[in-house]
C-alpha positions in Angstrom: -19.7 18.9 -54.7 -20.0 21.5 -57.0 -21.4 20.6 -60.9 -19.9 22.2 -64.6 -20.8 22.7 -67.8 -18.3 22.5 -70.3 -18.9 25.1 -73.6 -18.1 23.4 -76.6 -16.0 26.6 -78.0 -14.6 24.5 -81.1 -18.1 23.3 -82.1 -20.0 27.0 -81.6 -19.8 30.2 -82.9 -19.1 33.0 -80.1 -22.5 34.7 -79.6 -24.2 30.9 -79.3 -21.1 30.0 -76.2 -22.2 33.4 -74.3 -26.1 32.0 -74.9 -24.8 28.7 -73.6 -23.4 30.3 -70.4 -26.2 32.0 -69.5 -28.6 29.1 -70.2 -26.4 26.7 -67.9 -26.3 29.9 -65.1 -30.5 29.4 -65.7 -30.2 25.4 -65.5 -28.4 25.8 -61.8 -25.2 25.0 -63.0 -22.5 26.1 -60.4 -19.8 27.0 -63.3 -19.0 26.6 -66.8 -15.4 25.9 -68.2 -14.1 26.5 -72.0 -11.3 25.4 -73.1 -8.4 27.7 -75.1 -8.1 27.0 -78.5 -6.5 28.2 -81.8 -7.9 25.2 -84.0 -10.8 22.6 -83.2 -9.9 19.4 -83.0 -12.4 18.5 -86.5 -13.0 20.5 -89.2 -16.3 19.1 -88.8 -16.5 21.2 -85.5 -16.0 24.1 -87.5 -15.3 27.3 -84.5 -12.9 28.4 -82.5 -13.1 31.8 -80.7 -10.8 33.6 -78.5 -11.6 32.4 -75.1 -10.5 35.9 -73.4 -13.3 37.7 -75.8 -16.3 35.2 -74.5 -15.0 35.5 -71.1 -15.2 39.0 -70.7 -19.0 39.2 -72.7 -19.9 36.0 -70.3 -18.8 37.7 -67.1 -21.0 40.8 -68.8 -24.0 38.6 -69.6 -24.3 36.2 -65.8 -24.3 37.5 -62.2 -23.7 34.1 -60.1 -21.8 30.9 -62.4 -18.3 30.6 -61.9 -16.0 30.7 -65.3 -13.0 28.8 -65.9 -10.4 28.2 -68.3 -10.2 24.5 -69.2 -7.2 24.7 -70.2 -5.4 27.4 -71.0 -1.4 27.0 -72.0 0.3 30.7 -70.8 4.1 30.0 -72.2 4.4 29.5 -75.7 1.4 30.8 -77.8 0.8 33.5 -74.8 3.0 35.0 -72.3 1.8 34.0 -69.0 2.6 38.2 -68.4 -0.6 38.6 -70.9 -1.9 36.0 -69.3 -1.8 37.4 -66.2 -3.3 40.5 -66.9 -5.9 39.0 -68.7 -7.0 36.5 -65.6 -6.7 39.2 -63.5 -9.2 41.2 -65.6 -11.8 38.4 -65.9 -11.7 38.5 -62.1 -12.7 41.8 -61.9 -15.2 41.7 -64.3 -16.9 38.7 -63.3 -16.7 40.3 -59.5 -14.2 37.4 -58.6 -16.1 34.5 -60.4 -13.1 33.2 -62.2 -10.6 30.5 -62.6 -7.5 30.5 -64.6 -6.9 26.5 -65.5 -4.0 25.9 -66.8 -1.5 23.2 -68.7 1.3 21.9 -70.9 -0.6 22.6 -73.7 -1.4 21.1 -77.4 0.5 21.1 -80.4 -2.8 22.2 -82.0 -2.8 25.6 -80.8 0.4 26.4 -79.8 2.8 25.8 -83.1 0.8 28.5 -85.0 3.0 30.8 -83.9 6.6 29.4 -85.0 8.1 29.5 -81.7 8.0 25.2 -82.4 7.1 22.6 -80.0 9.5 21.7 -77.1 9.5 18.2 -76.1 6.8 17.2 -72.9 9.6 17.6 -70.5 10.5 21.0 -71.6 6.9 22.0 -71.2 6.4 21.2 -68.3 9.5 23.2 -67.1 8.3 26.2 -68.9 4.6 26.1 -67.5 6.8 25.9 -63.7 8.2 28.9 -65.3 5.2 30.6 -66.6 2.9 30.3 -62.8 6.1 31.5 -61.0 6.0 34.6 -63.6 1.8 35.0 -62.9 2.1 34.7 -59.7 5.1 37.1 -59.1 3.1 39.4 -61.4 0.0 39.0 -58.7 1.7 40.1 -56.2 1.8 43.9 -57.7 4.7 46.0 -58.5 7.0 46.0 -61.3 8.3 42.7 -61.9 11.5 40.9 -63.8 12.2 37.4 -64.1 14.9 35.4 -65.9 14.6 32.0 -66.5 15.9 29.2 -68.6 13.0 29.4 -71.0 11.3 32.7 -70.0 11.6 35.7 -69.3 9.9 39.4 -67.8 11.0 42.5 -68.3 10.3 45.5 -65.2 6.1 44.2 -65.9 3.2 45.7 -63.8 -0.4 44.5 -63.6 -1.9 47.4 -62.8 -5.4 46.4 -62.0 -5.7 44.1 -59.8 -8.7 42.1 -58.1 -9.6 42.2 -54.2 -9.4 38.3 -54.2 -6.8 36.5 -57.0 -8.0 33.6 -59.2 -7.7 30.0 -58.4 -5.0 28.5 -60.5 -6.3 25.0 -61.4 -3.7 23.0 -62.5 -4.1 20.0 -65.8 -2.6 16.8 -64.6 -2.2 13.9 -66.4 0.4 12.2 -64.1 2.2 12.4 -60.5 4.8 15.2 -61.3 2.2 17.1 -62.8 -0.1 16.5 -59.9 2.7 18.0 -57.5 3.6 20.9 -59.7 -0.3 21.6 -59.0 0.0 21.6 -55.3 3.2 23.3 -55.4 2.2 26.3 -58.0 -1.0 25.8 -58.2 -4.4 26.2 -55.7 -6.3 23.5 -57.7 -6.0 20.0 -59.8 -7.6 19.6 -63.4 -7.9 16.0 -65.2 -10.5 15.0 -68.0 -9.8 10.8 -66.4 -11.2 9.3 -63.2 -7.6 8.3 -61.5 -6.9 8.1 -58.1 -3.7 8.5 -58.5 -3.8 12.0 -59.8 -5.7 12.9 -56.9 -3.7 11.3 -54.2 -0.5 12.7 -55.8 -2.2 16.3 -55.3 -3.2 16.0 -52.2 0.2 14.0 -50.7 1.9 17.2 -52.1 0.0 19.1 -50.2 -2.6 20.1 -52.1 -6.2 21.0 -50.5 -8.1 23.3 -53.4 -10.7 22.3 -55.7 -10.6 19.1 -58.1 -11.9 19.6 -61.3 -12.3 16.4 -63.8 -14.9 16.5 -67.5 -17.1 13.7 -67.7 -18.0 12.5 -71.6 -21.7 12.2 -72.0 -23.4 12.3 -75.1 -27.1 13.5 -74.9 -30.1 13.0 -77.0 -33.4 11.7 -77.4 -32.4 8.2 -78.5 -29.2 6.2 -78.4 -28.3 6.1 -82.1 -28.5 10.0 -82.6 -26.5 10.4 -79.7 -23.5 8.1 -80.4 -23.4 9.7 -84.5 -23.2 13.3 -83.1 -20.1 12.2 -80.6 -18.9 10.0 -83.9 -19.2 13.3 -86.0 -17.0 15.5 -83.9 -15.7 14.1 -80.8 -13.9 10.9 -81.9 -10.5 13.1 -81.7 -11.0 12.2 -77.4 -10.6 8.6 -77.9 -6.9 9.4 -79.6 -5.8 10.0 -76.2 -3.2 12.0 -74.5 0.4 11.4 -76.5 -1.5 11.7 -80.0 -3.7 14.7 -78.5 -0.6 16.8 -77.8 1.2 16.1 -80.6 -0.8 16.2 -83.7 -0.5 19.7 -85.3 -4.2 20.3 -87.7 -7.6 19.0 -87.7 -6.8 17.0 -90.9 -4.3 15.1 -88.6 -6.6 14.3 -86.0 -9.2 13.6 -88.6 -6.7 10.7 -90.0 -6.0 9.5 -86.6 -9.8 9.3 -85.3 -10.9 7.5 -88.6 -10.8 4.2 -87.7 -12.8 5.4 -84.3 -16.6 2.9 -84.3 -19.8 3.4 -82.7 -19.0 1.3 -80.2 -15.9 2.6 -79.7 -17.8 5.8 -78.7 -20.4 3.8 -76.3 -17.2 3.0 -74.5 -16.2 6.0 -73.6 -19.3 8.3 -73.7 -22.7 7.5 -71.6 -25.3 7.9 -74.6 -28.8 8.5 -74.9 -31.6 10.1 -72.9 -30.9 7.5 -69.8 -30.1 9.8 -67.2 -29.2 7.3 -64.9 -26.3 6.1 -67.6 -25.1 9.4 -67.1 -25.2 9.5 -63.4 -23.5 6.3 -63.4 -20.7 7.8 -66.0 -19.9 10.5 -63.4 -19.7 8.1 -60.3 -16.0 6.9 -61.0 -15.2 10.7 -60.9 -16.3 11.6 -57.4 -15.0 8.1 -56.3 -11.5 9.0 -57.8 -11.7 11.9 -55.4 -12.9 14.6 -57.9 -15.1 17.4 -56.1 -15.8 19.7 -59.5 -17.7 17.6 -61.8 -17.7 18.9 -65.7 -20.2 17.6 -67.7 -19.2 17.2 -71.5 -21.9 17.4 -73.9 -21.3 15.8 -77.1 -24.6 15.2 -78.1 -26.2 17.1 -80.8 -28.8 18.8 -79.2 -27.5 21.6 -76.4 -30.4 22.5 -75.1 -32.4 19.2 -75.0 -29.0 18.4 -72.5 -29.3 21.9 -70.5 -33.1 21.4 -70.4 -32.3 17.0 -69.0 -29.5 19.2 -66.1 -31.9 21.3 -64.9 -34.6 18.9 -64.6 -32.9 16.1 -63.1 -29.0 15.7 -63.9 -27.5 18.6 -62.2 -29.1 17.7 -58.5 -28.6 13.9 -58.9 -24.3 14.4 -59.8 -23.9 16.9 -56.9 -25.5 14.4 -54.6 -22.9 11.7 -55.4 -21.3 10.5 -52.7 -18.1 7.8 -53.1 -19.2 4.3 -53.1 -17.0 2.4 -51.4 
């Protein structure tokens, strides 16, 4: 079992994500993950860097965490050719501590670019399209590929690493989970199913399983629950308003009728570490072996200082329950 912390990139300026990173590496966190993002979910969040930027000064400013994408979408507001010269990079420079995730994407970040938004089916085509394209480019050489919705043109990655990044692949249902066995060396989820899992793995699938758990962290209850209120209601939207909405102000509309409770539901708040213990278990029991834990509470490094204390060694010695 190998325990995550997940960099709140939407909700920090840069230079405060790199001091994150190095603070989790400090805590005795195995790896941290950020997620890809052209917008934040809130205007209330307020940030959004370049996740390639932080990556390279976090792979500058750690020596053992792992680093991974979670996610990033390499087919419309990327080409997966820059993003497979930029993965390959991060390898490098992190000496081979990296992991490209990767998915269908979010209307969010993608449309900013006026290439539109294809319908989910069409996505998931295109990101089929898109690994085939990073992983052709992996193999070295000059490259050309012609697809239905992409293409490559005689492409070289010239540099290289000694050992090529896991591609973790977002699922959030069976075909997804097999296009993660199939192009992928690992499975990504933020929900504790066991169906994701099982799909992976009866497509063959054997790499790592990476899932974020919501937590909300601070010294009491009430402060805890406001701070997720403030600027992480947008997660309770769920998945078919999450890919679709196009601004902040959209998810801001949609999350306003989101309650307190509504937050206690889905997020384990407070300073009870054994709440958040217990918010991690369905996770491992789902069959999830990289556990991500989602801060949304309002003090960073009141969490970080809880993890290395206690939380971090109590969620890697989970164990399934039944």
């Amino acid at each position: 079992m190998q325990v995550g912390y997940k960099l709140a990139t939407e909700a920090f300026p840069p230079d405060e994500v790199v001091r994150q990173t190095v603070r989790a590496e400090a805590a005795g966190f195995d790896f941290v993950e950020l997620s890809d993002h052209f917008h934040p979910w809130l205007d209330s969040q307020g940030h959004s860097a370049f996740t390639w930027s932080l990556l390279g000064a976090m792979a500058a400013r750690t020596e053992r965490i792992g680093l991974a994408t979670g996610v990033t979408c390499p087919m419309i507001r990327y080409h997966p050719a820059v993003i497979a010269q930029a993965a390959a990079t991060v390898q490098i420079l992190s000496g081979n501590r990296f992991t490209l995730g990767v998915g269908a994407g979010e209307r969010l970040n993608e449309h900013v670019v006026g290439a539109g938004w294809p319908a989910v089916r069409t996505r998931h085509k295109m990101l089929r399209e898109a690994l085939e394209i990073i992983k052709l480019l992996w193999q070295g050489g000059y490259q050309s590929y012609d697809g239905q919705y992409l293409q490559l043109e005689d492409a070289r990655v010239f540099d290289l690493p000694d050992r090529l990044p896991v591609i973790a692949v977002a699922s959030g249902g069976r075909n997804a989970s097999a296009l993660a066995a199939e192009y992928g060396d690992g499975l990504f989820a933020t929900e504790p199913r066991a169906d994701l899992v099982e799909a992976y793995t009866g497509a063959g699938g054997s790499g790592p399983r990476y899932a974020e758990v919501p937590m909300a962290w601070a010294p009491d209850e009430e402060s805890a629950v406001q701070a997720a209120l403030e600027t992480s209601r947008w997660a309770l939207t769920g998945w078919k308003v999450m890919s679709e909405l196009p601004n902040p102000v959209n998810f801001a509309a949609a999350s306003a009728t989101v309650t307190p409770d509504d937050i206690r539901g889905q997020f384990s708040c407070g300073p009870d570490l054994d709440a958040h213990v217990q918010q991690a278990q369905p996770y491992v029991d789902a069959g999830f072996d990289h556990i991500v834990l989602q801060n949304a509470g309002p003090d960073p490094d009141g969490f970080l200082d809880a993890c290395e204390r206690e939380l971090i060694g109590r969620v890697r010695d989970l164990t399934t329950s039944s």
